[in-house]
SEDRENTOR-671442 format. One line per 10 residues: their letters; for each residue x, y, z of C-alpha. Coordinates in Angstrom, 1 decimal, always signed. Layout:
residues N
A) X Y Z ~ ...
This chain:
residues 585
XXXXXXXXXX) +94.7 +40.2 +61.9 ~ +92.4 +42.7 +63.8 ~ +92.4 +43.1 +67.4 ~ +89.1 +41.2 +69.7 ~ +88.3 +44.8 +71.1 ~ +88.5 +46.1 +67.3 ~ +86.3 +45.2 +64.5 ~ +86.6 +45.7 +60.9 ~ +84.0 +48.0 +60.3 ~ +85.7 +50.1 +63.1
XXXXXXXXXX) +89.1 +49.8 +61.6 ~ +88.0 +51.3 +58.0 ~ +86.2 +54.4 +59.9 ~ +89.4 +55.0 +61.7 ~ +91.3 +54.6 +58.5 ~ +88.8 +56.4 +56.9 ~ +89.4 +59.6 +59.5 ~ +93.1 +59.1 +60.0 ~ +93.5 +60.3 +55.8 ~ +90.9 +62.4 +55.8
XXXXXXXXXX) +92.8 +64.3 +59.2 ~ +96.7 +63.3 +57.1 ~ +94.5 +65.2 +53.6 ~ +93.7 +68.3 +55.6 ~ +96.8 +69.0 +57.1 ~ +99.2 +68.5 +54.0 ~ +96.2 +70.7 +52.0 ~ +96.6 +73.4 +55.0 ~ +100.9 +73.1 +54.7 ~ +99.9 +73.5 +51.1
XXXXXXXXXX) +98.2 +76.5 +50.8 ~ +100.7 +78.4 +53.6 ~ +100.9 +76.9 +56.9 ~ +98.9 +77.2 +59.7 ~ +99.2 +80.4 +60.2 ~ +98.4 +82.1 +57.4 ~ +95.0 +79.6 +56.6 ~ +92.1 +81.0 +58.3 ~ +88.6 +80.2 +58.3 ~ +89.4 +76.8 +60.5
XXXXXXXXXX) +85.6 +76.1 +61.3 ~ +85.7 +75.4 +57.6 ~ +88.9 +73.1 +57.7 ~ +87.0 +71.4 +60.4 ~ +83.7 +70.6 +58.0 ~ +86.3 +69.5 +55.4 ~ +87.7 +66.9 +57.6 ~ +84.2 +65.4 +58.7 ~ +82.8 +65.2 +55.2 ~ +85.8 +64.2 +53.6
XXXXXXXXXX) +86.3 +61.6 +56.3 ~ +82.6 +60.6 +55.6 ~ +82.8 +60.1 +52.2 ~ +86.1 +57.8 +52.7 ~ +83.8 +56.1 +55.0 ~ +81.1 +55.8 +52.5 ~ +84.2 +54.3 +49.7 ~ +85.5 +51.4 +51.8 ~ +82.2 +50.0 +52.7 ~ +81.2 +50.3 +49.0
XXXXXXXXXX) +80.7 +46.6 +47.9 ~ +81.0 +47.0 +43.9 ~ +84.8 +46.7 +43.8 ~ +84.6 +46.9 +40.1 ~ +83.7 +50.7 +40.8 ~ +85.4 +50.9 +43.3 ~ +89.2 +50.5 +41.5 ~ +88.2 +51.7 +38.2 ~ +86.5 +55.3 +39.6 ~ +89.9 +55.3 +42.0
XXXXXXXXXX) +91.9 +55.9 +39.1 ~ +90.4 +59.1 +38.0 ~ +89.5 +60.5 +41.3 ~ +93.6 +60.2 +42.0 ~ +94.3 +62.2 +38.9 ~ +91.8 +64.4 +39.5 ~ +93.0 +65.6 +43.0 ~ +96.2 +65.4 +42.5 ~ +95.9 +67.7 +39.6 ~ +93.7 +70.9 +41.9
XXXXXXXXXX) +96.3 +70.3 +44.7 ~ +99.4 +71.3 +41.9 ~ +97.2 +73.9 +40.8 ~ +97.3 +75.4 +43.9 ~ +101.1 +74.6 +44.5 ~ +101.9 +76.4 +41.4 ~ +100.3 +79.3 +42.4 ~ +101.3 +79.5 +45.9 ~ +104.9 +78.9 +45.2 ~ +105.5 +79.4 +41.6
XXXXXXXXXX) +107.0 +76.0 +40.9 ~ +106.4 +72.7 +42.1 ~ +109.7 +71.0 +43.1 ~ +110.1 +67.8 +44.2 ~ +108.6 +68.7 +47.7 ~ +105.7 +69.8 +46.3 ~ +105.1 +66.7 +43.7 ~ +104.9 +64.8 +46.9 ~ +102.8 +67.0 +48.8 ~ +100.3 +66.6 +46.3
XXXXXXXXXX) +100.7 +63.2 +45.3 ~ +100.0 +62.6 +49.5 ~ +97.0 +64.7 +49.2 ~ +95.7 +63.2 +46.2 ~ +96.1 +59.7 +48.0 ~ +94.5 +60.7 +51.0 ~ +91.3 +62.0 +49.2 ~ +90.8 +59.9 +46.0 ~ +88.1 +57.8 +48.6 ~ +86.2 +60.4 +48.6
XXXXXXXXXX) +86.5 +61.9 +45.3 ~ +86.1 +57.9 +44.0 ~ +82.8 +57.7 +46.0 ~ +81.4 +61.3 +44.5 ~ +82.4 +59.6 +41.3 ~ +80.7 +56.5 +41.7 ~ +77.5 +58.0 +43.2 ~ +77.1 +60.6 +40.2 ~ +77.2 +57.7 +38.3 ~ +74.8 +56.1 +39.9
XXXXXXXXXX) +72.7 +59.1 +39.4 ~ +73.4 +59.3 +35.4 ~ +72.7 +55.5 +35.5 ~ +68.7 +55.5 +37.3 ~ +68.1 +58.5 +35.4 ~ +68.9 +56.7 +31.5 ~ +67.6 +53.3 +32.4 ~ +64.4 +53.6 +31.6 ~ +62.9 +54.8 +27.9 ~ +61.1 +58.0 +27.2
XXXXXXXXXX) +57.6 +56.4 +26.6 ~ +56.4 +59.9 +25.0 ~ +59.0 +59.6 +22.0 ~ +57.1 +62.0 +19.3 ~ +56.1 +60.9 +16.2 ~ +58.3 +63.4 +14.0 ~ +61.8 +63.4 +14.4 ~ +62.0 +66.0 +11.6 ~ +59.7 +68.0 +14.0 ~ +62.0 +67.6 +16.7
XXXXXXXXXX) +65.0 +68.7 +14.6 ~ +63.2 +71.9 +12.9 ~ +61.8 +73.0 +16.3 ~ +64.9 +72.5 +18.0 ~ +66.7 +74.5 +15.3 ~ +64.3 +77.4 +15.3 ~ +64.7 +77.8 +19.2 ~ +68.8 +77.5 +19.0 ~ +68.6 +80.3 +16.3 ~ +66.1 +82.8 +17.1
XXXXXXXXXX) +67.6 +82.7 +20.6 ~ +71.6 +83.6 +18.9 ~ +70.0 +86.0 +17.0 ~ +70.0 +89.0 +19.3 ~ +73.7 +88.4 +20.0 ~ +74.3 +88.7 +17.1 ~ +72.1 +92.3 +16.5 ~ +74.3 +93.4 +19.4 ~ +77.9 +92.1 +18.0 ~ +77.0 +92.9 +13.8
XXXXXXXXXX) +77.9 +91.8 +11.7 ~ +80.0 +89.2 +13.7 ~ +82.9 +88.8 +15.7 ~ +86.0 +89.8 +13.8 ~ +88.5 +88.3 +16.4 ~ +91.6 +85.9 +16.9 ~ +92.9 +84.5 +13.4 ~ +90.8 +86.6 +11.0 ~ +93.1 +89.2 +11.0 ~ +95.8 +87.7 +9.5
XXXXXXXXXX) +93.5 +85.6 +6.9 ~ +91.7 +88.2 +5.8 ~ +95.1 +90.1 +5.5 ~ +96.3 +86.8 +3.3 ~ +92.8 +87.1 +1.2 ~ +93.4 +90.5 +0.3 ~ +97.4 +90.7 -0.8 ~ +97.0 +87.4 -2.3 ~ +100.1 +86.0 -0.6 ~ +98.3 +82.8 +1.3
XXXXXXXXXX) +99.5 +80.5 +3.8 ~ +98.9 +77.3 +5.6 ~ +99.3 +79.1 +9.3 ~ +95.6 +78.8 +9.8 ~ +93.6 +76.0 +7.3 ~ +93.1 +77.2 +4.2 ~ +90.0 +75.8 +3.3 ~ +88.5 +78.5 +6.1 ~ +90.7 +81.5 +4.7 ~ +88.8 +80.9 +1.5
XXXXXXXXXX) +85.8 +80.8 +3.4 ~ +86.0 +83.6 +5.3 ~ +87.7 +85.9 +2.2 ~ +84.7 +84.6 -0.3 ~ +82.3 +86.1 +1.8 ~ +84.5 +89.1 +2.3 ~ +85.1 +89.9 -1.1 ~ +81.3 +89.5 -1.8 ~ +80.5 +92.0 +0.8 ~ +82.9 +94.0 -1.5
XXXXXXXXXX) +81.1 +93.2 -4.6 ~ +77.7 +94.5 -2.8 ~ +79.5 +97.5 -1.8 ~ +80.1 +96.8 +2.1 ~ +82.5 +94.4 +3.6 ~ +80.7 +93.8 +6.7 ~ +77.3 +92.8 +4.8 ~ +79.6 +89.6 +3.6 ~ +80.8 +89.2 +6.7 ~ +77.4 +89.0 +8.4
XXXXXXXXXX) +76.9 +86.4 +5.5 ~ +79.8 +84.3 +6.7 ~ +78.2 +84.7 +10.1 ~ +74.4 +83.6 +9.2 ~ +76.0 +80.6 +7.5 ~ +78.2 +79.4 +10.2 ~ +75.6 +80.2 +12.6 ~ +73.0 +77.8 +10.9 ~ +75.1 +75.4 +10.7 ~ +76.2 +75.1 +14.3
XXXXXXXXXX) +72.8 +75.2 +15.4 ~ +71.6 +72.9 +12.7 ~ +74.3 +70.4 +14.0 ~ +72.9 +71.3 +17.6 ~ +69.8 +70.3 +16.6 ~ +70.8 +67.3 +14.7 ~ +72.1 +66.3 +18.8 ~ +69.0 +66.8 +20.2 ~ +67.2 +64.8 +17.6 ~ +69.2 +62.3 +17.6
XXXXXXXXXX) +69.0 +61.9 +21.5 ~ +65.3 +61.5 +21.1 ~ +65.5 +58.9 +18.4 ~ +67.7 +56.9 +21.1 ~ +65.0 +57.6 +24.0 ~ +67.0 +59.5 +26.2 ~ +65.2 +60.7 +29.2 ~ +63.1 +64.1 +27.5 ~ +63.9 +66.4 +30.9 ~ +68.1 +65.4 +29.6
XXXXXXXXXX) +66.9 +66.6 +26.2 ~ +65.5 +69.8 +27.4 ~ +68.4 +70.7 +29.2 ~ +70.7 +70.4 +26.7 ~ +68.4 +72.1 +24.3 ~ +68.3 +74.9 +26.8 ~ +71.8 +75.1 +27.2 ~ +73.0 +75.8 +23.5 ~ +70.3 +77.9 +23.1 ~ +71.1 +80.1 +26.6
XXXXXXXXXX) +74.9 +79.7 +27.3 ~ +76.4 +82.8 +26.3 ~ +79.6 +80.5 +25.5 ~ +77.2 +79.0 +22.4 ~ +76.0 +82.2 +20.7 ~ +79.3 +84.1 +21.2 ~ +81.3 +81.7 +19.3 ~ +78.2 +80.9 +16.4 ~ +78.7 +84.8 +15.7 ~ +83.0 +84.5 +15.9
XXXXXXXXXX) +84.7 +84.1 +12.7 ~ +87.1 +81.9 +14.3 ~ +87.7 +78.3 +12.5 ~ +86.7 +76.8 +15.4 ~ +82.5 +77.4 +15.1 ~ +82.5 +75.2 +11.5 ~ +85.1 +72.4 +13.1 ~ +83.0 +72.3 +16.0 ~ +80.1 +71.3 +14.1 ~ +81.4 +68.7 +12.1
XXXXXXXXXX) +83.2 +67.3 +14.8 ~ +79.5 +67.1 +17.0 ~ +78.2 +65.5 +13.5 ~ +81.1 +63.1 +13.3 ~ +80.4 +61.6 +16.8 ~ +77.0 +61.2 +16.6 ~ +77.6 +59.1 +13.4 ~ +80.0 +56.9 +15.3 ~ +77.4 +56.6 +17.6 ~ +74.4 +55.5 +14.9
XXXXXXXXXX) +77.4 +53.3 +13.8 ~ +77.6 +51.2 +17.1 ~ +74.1 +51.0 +17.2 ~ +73.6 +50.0 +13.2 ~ +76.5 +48.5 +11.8 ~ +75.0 +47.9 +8.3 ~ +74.9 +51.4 +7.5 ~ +79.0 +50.7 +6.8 ~ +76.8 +48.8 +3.8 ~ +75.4 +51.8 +2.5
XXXXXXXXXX) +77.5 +53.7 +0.1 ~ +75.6 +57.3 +0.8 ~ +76.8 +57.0 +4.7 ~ +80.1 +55.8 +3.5 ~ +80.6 +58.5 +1.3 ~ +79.2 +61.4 +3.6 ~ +81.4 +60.2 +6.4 ~ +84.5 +60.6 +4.1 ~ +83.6 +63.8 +3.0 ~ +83.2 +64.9 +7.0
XXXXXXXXXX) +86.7 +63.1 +7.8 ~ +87.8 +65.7 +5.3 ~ +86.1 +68.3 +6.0 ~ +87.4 +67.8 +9.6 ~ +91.4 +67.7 +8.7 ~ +90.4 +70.7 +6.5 ~ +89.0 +72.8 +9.0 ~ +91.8 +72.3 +12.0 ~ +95.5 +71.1 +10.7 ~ +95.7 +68.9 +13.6
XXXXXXXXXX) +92.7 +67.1 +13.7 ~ +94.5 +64.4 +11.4 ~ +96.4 +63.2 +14.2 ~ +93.1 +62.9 +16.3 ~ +91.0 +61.0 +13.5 ~ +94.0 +58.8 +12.9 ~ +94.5 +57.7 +16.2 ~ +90.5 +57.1 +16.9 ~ +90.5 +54.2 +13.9 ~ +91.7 +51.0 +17.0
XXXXXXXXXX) +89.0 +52.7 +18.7 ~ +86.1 +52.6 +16.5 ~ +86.7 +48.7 +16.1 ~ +85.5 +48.1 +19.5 ~ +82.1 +49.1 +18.2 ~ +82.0 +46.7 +14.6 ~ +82.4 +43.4 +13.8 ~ +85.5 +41.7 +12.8 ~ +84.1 +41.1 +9.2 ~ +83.7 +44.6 +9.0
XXXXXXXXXX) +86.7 +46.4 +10.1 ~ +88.2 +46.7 +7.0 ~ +85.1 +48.6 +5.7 ~ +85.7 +51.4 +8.5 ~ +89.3 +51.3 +8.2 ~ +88.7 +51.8 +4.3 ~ +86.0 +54.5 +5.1 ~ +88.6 +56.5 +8.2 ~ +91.4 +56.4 +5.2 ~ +89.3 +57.5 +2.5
XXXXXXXXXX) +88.5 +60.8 +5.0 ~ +92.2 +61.2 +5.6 ~ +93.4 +60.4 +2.0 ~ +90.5 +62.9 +0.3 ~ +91.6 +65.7 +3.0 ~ +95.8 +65.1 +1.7 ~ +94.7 +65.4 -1.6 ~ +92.4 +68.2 -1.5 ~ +94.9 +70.2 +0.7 ~ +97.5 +69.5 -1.8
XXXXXXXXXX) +95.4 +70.5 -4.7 ~ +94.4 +73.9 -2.5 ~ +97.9 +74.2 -1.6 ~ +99.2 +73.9 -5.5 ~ +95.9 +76.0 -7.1 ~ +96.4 +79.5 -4.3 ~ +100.4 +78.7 -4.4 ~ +99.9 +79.2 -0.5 ~ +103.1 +79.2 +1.6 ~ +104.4 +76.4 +3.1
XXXXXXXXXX) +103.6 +75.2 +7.3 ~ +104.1 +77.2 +10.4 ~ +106.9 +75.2 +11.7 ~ +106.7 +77.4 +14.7 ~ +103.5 +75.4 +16.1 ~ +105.2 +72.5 +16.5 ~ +107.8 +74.1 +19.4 ~ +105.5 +76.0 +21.6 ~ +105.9 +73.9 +24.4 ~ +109.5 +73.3 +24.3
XXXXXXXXXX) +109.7 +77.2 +23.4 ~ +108.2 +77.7 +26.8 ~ +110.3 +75.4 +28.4 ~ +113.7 +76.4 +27.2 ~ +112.2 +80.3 +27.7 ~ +111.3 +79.3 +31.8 ~ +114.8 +78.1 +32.1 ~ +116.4 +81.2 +30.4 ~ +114.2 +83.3 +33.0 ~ +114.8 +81.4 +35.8
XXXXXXXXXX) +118.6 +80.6 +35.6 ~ +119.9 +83.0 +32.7 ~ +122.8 +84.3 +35.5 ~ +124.2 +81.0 +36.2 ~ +123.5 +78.5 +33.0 ~ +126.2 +78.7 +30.3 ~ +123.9 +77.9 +27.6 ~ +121.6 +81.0 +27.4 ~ +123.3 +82.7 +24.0 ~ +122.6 +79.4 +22.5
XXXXXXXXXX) +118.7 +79.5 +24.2 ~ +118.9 +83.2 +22.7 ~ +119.9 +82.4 +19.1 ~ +116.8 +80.4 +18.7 ~ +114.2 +82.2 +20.3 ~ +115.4 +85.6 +20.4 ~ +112.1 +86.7 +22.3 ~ +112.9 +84.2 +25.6 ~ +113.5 +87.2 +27.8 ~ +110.0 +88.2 +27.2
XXXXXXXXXX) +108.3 +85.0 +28.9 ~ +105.3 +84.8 +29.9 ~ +103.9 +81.3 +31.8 ~ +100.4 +81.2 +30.6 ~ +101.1 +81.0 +26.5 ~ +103.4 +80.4 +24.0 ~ +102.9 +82.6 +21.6 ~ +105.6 +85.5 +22.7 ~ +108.2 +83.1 +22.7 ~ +107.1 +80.6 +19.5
XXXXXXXXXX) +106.2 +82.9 +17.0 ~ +109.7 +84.3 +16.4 ~ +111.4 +80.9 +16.9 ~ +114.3 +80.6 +14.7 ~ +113.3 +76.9 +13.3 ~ +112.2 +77.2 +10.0 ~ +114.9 +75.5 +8.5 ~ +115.2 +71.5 +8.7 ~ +118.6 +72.5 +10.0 ~ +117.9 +75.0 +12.6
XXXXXXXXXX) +114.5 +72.7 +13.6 ~ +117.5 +70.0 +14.1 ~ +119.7 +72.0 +16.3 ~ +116.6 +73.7 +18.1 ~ +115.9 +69.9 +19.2 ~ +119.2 +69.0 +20.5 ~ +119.9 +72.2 +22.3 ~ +116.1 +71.5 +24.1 ~ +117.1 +68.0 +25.5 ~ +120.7 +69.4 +26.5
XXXXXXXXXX) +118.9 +72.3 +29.0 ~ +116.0 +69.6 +29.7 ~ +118.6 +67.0 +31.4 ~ +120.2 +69.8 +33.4 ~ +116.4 +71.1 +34.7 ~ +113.7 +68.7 +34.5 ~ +111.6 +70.1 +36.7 ~ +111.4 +73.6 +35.1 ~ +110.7 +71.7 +31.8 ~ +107.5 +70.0 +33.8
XXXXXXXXXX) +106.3 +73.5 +35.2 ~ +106.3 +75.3 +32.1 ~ +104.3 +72.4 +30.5 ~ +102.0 +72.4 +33.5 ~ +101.5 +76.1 +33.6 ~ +101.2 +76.9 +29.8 ~ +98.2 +73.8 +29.9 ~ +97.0 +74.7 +33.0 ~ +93.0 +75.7 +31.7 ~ +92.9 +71.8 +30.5
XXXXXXXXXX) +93.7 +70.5 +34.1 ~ +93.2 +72.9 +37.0 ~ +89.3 +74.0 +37.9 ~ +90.5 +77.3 +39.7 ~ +92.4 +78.7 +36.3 ~ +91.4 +81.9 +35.5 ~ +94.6 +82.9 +33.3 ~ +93.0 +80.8 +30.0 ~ +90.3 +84.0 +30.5 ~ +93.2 +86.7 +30.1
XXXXXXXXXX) +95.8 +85.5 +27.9 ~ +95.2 +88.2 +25.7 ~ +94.5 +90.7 +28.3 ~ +91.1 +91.9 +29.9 ~ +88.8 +94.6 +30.1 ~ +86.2 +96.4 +28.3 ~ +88.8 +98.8 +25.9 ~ +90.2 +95.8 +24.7 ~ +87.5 +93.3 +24.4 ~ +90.0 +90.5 +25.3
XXXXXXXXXX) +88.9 +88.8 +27.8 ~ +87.7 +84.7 +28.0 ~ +86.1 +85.5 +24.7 ~ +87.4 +87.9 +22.1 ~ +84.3 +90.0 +21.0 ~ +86.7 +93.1 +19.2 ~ +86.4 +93.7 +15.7 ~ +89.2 +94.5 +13.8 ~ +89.8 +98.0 +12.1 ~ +90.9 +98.6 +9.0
XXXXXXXXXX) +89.6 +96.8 +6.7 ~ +86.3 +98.3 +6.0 ~ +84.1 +95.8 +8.3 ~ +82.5 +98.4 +10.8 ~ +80.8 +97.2 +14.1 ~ +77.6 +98.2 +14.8 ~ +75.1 +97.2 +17.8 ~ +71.8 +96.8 +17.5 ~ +71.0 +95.5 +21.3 ~ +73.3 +97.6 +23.0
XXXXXXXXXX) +71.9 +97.0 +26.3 ~ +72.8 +93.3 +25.6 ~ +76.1 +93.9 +24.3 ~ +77.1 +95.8 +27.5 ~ +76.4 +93.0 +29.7 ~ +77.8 +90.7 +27.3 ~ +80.8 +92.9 +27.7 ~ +80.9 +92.7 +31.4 ~ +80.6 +89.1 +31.5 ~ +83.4 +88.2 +29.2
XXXXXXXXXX) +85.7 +90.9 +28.3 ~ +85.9 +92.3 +32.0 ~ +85.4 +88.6 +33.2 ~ +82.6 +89.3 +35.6 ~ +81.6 +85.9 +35.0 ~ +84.3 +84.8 +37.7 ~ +82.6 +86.4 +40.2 ~ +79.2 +84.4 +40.1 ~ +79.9 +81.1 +42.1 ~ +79.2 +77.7 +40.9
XXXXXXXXXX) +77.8 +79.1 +37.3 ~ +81.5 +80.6 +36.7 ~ +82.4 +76.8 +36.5 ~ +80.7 +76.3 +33.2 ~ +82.8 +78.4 +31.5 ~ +86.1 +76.3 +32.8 ~ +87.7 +74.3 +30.1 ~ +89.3 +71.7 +32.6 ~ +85.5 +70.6 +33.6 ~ +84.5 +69.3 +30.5
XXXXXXXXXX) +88.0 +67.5 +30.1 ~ +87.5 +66.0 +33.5 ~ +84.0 +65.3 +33.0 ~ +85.2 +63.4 +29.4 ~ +87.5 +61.8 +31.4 ~ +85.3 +60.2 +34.0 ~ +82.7 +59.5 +31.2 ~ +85.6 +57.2 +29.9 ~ +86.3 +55.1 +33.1 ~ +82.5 +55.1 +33.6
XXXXXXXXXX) +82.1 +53.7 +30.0 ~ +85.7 +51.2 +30.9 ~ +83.4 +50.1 +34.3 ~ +80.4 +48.9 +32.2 ~ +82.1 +47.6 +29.1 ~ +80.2 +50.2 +27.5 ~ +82.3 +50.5 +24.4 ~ +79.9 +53.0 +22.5 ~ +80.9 +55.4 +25.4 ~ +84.6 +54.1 +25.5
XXXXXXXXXX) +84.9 +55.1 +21.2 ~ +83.3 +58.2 +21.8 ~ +85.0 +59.4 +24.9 ~ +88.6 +58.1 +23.5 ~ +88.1 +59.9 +20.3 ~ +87.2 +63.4 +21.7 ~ +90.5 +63.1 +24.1 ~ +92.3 +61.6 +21.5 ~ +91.1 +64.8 +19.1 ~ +92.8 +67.0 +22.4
XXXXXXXXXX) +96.5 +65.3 +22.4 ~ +98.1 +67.7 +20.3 ~ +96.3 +70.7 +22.0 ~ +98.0 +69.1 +25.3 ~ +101.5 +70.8 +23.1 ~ +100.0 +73.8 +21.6 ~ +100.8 +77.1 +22.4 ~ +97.9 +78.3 +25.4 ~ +94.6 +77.6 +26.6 ~ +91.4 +78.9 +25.6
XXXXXXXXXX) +87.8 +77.9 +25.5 ~ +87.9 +77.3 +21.7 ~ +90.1 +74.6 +21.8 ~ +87.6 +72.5 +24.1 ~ +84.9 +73.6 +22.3 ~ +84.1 +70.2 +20.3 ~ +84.8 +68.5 +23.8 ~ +81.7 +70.6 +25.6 ~ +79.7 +70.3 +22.9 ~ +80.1 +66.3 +22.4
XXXXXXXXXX) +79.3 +66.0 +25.9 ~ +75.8 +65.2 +26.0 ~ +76.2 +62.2 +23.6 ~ +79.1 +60.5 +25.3 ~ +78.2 +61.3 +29.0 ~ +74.6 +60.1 +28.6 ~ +75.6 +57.0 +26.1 ~ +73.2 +54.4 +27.4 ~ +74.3 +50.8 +28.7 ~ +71.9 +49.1 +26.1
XXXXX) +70.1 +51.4 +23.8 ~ +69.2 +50.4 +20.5 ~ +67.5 +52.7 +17.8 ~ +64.2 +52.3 +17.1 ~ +63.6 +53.1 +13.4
């Protein structure tokens, strides 16, 4: 019941205030107290927009919106105020869980109504056709192409013949003793080390390696193009088109990686191709009729598996998915079609396997985050908990941990025997029942680039500056084995430089947010409730698949912008996926 001198509208402005005021103080206790926050004028502006918007939430009228963008927005919230927990305090404790969880309560109405207006937004602005659709779509591909290209090209003058970073050392070291392995998919090993043995054959390594580069290159941007062609065959809005045509041509995060030798640049671009298809499915399901789009989907499925070992699991656990957007009658076609991809990739990566005699998995990969968590526990408690020898027998490096990746502590894991994988198992959920909450931080703080907006550690786990070249992306090129670097656009590779091996690029506000891996998860994320709100299931298959594609990089061993790569790059197609769209052919 509500008071005669109080009326409802009054009573939801005042509740409206009262959490925005309870959101503000917990978010000052959390970041120090009140004495140590300054800059109260702005604490003030908080607490009347923030109130504002909660305002703006309880008098929205769509409830539908209202509960399904609430769900999110909690998430969302709750997640930046850890963040800043875990790098105020170092831990978060069970304090600290509910000093977030109270924050994220007290301002998910207003992070629920910036949700539900950018929908509204994204809505008005893909409701109506592009009248001016050209009359060439092969136009539209070849010009877009050309435009993607010719703009990579002078990062790559600057960076020839390519970026020889992350993995390539090791394959290329694998390509050239002959003693292969499955650590990194071998399909690309052969890739990269054909090219690399050509360049031998011509008399120059790095001439094949600037092959490799030309052909990943055009094939990134081909599948770029493929996008924004395909977007224009669905009438999307041509100012959306533009943009995103503008982006992959301009983002420095696009031409970098076209010019990496990392496996990542090829997967990428099947994985863009392989969503868009899922998306001509929903819109056509005959073409599961035509045997040419059958086939080339199951040759991409394998292609996919082949070019990331874990993308099985992702593809596998898209298929309930992907009947939202077919017919009953048809399911069994594009289950058939999903098993095909995943039966051809088994075989041909046991017929690659058996014909190089590569070595066997990298059992190591599958312990990183319970090598960080045992590791934390060592550091933390090593003085007081009986069980560190045992924690030391199996990863001899623990002493050496480091919060932000794995891959000190993983590598040299002693698990690569079905017996010591068993024991390594049951000594991890001993130490995990005695410290549960050291188990969560490490998990939280080794993912942290997936979840928090303010992370800046994904940018150095491999150190920063301009010696090194390690910075959010690796641009060194590794000596030794006769590929020598040599810039062509200096002036561009200097800033280039400066931008992301000394991460300059944090210090530019609101841009640096681009290049934060946690946005494009969050924005997937949203684009999935958004696609749940309207029934949309076009949106729901594609969204579910690209997070579904980012479960087992939730346990790998760190953070970096590669690994989200086919997430950014999907984005477009999912976040502007139309409530009813059909092509016109």
């Amino acid at each position: 019941m509500t008071s005669p001198f109080i009326s409802k509208k009054q009573l939801k402005i005042g509740l409206a205030f009262l959490l925005s005021f309870a959101g503000v103080m917990l978010s000052v206790i959390l970041l120090g107290g009140m004495r140590d926050v300054g800059y109260r004028f702005l604490w003030w502006a908080a607490f009347i927009l923030i109130g504002i918007a909660n305002t703006q939430y309880l008098f929205e009228v769509r409830l539908r919106k209202k509960r399904m963008f609430a769900i999110p927005a909690f998430l969302f919230v709750a997640a930046q105020a850890i963040g800043y927990r875990l790098q105020t305090a170092g831990h978060t404790g069970l304090s600290g869980i509910l000093l977030c969880v109270g924050i994220g309560i007290c301002f998910t109405p207003a992070m629920a109504y910036a949700c539900i207006r950018f929908a509204d937004v994204l809505d008005r602005r893909l409701t109506a056709e592009d009248p001016k659709r050209p009359r060439s779509l092969t136009k539209v591909f070849w010009g877009s192409f050309a435009i993607i290209f010719i703009c990579w090209v002078p990062v790559f003058l600057a960076y020839y013949p390519g970026l020889f970073a992350y993995d390539v050392n090791q394959q290329i070291s694998e390509i050239i003793t002959g003693q292969l392995t499955n650590y990194n998919p071998l399909l690309h090993t052969l890739y990269l080390g054909g090219f690399y043995m050509l360049g031998g054959a011509l008399g120059d390594y790095s001439v094949g390696i600037a092959l490799a580069v030309l052909v990943q290159m055009t094939a990134l941007a081909a599948a770029f193009a493929w996008l924004i062609r395909y977007m224009v065959m669905l009438r999307i809005p041509r100012v959306l088109g533009i943009a995103v045509l503008v982006a992959f041509a301009l983002l420095p995060v696009h031409s970098i990686l076209a010019i990496s030798c990392t496996k990542d640049t090829l997967f990428t671009a099947a994985m863009l191709l392989y969503a868009i298809r899922l998306h001509h499915l929903s819109q056509d399901v005959d073409l599961l009729a035509r045997r040419k789009w059958m086939l080339g989907t199951v040759v991409l499925i394998a292609i996919i598996c082949l070019l990331r070992n874990n993308a099985f699991f992702g593809i596998a656990l898209s298929i309930p998915l992907a009947f939202l957007i077919v017919p009953r009658p048809k399911r069994l076609r594009l289950f058939a079609m999903v098993l095909g991809g995943l039966l051809v990739y088994g075989m041909v990566g046991q017929g690659l396997r058996a014909f190089t005699q590569a070595d066997g998995i990298n059992r190591t990969e599958l312990v990183s985050i319970p090598s960080q968590q045992m590791a934390r526990v060592y550091a933390l408690y090593h003085n007081v908990f009986p069980p560190s020898e045992e924690i030391i027998a199996y990863l001899p490096t623990a002493p050496n941990y480091y919060p932000y990746t794995a891959d000190g502590v993983k590598t040299f894991a002693q698990v690569r025997k079905p017996g010591q994988m068993w024991g390594f198992i049951k000594l991890w959920g001993k130490v995990g029942l005695q410290y549960p909450v050291a188990y969560l931080d490490a998990h939280l703080l080794t993912m942290q680039g997936y979840w928090w907006l303010d992370d800046t550690t994904h940018a150095r786990i491999y150190g920063e500056g301009l010696e090194d070249r390690q910075g959010y992306l690796l641009t060194d090129t590794k000596q030794g084995f006769g590929v020598t670097h040599t810039s062509y656009f200096p002036p561009l590779e200097r800033l280039l430089e400066r931008l992301f091996s000394a991460n300059e690029y944090q210090r530019i506000p609101i841009l640096s947010l681009l290049f934060a891996p946690s946005l494009y998860l969050w924005l997937s994320l949203f684009s999935l409730f958004r696609a749940i709100e309207q029934s949309n299931r076009v949106a729901i298959v594609i969204s579910g698949f690209l997070l579904c594609y980012m479960l087992p990089m939730w346990f790998g061993a760190c953070v970096l912008i590669r690994y989200v790569y086919p997430i950014m790059v999907c984005l477009p197609l999912h976040l502007s996926s139309p409530l009813e769209r059909r092509i016109i052919e």
